[in-house]
ZAROZA-351465 format. One record per residue (C-alpha): residue number from 1; x, z, y. Coordinates in Angstrom, 3 decimals. Example, Ala and Ser with C-alpha at 12.3 -4.5 7.8 and 13.67 -1.06 7.14 Angstrom:
<site 1,<12.300,7.800,-4.500>>;
<site 2,<13.670,7.140,-1.060>>;
//
This chain:
<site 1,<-24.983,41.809,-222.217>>;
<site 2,<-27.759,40.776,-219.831>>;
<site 3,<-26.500,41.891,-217.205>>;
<site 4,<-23.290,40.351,-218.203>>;
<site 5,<-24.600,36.988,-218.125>>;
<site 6,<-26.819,37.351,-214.768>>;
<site 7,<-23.533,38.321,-213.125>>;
<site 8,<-21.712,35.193,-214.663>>;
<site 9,<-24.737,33.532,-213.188>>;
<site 10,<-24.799,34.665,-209.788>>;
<site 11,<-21.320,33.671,-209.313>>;
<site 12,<-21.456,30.586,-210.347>>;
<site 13,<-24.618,29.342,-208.594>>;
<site 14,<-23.234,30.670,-205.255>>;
<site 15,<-22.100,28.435,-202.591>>;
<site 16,<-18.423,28.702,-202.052>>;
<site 17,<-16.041,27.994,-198.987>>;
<site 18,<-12.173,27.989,-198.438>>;
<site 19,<-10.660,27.921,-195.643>>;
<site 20,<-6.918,26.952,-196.052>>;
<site 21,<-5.070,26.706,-192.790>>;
<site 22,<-3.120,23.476,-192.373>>;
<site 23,<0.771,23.652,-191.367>>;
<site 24,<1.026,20.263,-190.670>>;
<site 25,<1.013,17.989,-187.863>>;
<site 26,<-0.352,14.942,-189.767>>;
<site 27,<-3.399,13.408,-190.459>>;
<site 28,<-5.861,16.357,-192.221>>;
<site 29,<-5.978,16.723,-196.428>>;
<site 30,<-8.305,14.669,-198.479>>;
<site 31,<-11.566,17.045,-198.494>>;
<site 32,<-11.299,19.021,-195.109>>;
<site 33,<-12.908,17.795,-192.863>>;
<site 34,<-11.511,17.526,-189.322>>;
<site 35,<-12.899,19.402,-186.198>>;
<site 36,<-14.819,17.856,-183.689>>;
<site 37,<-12.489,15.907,-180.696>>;
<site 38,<-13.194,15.783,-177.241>>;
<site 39,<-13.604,12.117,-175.959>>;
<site 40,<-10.740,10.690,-174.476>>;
<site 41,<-11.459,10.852,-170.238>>;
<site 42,<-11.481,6.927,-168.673>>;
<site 43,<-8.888,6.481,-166.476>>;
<site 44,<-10.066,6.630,-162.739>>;
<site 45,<-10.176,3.319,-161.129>>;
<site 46,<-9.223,2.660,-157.615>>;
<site 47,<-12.399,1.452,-155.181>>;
<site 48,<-12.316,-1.365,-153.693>>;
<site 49,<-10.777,-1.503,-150.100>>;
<site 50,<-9.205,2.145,-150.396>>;
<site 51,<-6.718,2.650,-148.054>>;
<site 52,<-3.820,2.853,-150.701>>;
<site 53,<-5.082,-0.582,-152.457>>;
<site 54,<-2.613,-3.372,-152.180>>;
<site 55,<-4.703,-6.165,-152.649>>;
<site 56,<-7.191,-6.559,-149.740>>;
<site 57,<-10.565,-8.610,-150.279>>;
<site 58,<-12.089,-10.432,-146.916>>;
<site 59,<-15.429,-12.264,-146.648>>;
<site 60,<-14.987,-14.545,-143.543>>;
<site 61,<-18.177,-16.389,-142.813>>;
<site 62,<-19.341,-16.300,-146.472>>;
<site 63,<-16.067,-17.456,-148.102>>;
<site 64,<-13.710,-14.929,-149.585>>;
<site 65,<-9.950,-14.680,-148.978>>;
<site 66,<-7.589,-12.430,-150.724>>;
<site 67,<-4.287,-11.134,-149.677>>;
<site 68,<-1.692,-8.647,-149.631>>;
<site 69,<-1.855,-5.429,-146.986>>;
<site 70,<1.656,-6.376,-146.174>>;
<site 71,<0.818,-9.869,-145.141>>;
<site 72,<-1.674,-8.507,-143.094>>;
<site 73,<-0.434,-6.329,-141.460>>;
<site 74,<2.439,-7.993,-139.627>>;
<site 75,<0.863,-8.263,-136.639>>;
<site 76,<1.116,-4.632,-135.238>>;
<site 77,<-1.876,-4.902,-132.887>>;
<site 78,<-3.710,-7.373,-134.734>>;
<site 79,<-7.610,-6.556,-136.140>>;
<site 80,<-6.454,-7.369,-139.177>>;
<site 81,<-4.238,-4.602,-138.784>>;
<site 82,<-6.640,-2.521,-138.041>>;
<site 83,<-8.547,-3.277,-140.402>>;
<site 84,<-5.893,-2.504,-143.263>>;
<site 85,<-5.524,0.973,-141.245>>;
<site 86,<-9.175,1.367,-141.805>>;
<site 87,<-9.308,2.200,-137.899>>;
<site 88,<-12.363,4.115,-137.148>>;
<site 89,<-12.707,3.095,-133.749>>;
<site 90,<-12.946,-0.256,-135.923>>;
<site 91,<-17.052,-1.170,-137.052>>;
<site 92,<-16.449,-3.165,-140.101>>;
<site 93,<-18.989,-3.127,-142.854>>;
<site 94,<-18.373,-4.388,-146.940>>;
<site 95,<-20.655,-6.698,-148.962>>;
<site 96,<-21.835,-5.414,-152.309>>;
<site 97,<-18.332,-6.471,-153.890>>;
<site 98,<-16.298,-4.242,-151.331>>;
<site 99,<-15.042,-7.151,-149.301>>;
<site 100,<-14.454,-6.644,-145.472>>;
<site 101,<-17.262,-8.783,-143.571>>;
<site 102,<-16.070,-10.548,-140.769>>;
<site 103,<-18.355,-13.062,-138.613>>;
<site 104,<-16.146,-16.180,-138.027>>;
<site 105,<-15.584,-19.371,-139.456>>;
<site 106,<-13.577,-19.752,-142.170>>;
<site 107,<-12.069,-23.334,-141.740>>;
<site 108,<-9.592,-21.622,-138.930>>;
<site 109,<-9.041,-19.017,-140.926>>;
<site 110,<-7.069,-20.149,-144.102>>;
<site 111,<-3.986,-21.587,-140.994>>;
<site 112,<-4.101,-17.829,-139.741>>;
<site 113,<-3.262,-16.623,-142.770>>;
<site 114,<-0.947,-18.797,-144.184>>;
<site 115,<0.740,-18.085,-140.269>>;
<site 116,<0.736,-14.506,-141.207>>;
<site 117,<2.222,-15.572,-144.816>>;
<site 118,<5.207,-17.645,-143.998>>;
<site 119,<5.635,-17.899,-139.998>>;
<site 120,<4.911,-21.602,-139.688>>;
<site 121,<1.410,-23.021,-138.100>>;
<site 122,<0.320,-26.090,-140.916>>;
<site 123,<-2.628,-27.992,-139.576>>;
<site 124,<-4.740,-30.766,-140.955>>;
<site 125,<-5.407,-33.503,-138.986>>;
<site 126,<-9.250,-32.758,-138.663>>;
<site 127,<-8.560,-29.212,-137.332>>;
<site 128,<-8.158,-29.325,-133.718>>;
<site 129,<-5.776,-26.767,-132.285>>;
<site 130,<-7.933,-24.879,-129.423>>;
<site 131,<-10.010,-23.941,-132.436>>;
<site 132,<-6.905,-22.075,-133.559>>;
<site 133,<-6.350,-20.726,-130.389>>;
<site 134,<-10.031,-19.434,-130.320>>;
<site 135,<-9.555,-17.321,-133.567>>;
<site 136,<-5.965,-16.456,-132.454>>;
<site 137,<-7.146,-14.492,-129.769>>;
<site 138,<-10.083,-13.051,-131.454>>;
<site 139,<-7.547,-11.489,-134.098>>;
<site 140,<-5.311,-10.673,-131.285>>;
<site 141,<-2.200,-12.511,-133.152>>;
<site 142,<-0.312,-12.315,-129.719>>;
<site 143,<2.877,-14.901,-131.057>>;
<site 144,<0.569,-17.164,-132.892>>;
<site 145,<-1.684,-17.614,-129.279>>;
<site 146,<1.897,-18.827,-127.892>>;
<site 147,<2.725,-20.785,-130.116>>;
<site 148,<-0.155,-22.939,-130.222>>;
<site 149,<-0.257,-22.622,-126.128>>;
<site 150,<2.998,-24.564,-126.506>>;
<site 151,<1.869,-27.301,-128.934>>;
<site 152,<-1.211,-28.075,-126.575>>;
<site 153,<0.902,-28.213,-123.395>>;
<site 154,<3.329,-30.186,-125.000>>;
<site 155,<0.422,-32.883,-126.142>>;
<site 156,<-0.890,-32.761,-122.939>>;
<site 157,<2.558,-33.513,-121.629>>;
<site 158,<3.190,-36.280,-123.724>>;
<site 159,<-0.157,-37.779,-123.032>>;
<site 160,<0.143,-38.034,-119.442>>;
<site 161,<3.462,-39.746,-119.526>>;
<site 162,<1.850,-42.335,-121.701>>;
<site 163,<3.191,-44.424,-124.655>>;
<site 164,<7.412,-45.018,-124.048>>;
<site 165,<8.543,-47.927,-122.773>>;
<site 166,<11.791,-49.737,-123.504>>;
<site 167,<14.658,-51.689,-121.657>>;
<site 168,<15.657,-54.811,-123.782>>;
<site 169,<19.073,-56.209,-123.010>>;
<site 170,<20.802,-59.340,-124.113>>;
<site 171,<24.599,-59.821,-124.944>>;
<site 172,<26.584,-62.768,-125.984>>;
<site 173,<29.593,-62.408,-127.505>>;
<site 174,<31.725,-64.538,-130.715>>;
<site 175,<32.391,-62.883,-133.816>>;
<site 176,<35.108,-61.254,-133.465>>;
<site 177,<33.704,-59.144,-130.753>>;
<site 178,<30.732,-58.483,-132.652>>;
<site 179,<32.626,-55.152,-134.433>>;
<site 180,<33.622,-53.272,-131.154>>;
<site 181,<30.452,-54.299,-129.201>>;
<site 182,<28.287,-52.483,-131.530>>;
<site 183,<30.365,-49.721,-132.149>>;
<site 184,<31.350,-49.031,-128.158>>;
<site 185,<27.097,-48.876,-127.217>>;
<site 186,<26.781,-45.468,-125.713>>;
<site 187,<24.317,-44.025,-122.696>>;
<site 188,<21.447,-44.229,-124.949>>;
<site 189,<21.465,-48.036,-125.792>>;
<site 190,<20.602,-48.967,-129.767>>;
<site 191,<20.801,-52.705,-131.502>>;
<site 192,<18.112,-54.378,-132.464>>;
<site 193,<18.470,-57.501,-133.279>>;
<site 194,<21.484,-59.956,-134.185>>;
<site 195,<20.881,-64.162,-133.462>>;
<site 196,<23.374,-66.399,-134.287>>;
<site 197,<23.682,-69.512,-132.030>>;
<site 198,<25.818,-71.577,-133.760>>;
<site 199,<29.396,-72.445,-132.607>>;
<site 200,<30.019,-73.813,-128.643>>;
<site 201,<33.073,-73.514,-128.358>>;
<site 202,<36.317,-75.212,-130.407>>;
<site 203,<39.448,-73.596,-130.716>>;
<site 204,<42.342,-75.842,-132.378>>;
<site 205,<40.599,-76.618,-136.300>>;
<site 206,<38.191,-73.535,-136.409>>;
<site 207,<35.043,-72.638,-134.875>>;
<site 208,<34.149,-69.685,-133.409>>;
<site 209,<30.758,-68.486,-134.102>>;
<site 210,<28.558,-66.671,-131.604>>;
<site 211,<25.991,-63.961,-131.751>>;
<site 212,<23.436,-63.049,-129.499>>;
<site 213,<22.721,-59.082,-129.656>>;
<site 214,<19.685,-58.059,-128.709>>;
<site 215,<19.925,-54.103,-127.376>>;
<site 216,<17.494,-51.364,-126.287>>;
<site 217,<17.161,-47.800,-124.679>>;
<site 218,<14.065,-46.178,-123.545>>;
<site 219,<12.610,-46.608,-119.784>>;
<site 220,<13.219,-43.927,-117.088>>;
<site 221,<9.411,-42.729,-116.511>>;
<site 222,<10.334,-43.541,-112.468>>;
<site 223,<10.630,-46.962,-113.512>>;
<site 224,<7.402,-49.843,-113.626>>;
<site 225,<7.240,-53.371,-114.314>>;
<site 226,<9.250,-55.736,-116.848>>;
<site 227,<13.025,-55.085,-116.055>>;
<site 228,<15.514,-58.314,-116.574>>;
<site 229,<19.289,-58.051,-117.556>>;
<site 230,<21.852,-60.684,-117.430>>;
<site 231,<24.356,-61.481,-120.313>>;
<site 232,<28.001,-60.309,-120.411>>;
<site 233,<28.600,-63.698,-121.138>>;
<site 234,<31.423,-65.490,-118.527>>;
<site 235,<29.897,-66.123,-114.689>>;
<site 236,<29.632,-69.797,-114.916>>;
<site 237,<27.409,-69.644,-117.736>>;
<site 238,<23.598,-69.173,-117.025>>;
<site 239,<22.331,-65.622,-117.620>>;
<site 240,<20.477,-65.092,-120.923>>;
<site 241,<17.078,-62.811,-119.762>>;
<site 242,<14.911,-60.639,-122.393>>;
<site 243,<11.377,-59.584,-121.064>>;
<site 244,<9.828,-56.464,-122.766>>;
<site 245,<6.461,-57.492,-123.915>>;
//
């Protein structure tokens, strides 16, 4: 009986396991525990400035611009291009937040890029257009140099021919005229002002009102001095003169 009851013992005081194999896919039973997981990897991220990043980060003079590869690189031969291309022949070095460095001033540079953007040169009125120029040809943007070559001919052009100067002519005519006078002004002539003068002239009960129509075009450059035109009016009456001021 003894040893009866130190068997009973023995297997009750024993530690016991069980092991039951799970079938299913869900979450585990109440009372097993689960196995240990391996953590979840992060996902890589890309490094700034790697050649297959879209978004491309530039410190010009201490101020930072951000743009597209594409937009940079439409200017085959450009150093931004280059730069994109991550040429080695290229010595560009990155600040601490993977920016491209580059040594020039930044006022000129926010124009170049919205050039390279859209296609159109926008300036403000404090910027002065050899300074674009100047960082044109230091990025090598070969149609952006000509184009601004153009705009400072063409103000140098138009400041040696000076301010424009105008031909003022006076015409009399009545009121019925008035209509097919206007309309009939061609070779560059434009109104500019209409003066009545009252009636001079009687014709049975009715008046005939007359106008005097003050007319303009612009001065042929070969041309100097205050230029003097007569009236259309009839020969026997005295010619009606304008003076440009």
């Amino acid at each position: 009986m003894a040893d009866l009851q130190r068997e009973a013992s023995g297997a009750v005081g024993a530690p016991c396991s069980l092991s039951i194999p799970s079938t299913r896919n869900g979450p585990p039973s109440p009372g097993l525990c689960p196995g240990p997981r391996s953590p979840r990897s992060p996902a890589p991220q890309e490094p700034a400035g790697r050649k297959g990043a879209k978004w491309v980060r530039l410190n010009v003079g201490g101020t930072y611009f951000v743009s597209t590869k594409q937009t940079l690189c439409r200017e085959p031969k450009s150093f931004l291009y280059r730069l994109c291309q991550e040429d080695p022949d290229l010595d560009s070095d990155k600040d601490e937040t993977g920016a491209y460095l580059i040594d020039r001033d930044p006022t000129y540079f926010g124009p170049i890029l919205n050039y390279l953007r859209h296609g159109k040169l926008i300036l403000d009125k404090e910027l002065a257009e050899e300074g674009v120029l100047e960082e044109a040809e230091f990025y090598n943007i070969a149609s952006l140099v000509r184009l601004v070559k153009e705009r400072i001919r063409d103000n140098e052009n138009r400041t040696s021919q000076g301010p424009v100067k105008h031909v003022y002519r006076v015409l009399q005519c009545q009121e019925e005229e008035l209509t097919q006078m206007v309309s009939t002004m061609s070779d560059g002539w434009k109104f500019e002002q209409l003066i009545s003068i009252g009636s001079s002239y009687n014709y049975g009960n009715e008046d005939q009102a007359e106008f005097l129509c003050v007319v303009s075009r612009e001065l042929n450059n070969s041309t100097n001095g205050l230029v003097i035109e007569p009236s259309e009016k009839a020969k026997d009456d005295p010619p009606l003169r304008l003076c440009r001021p």
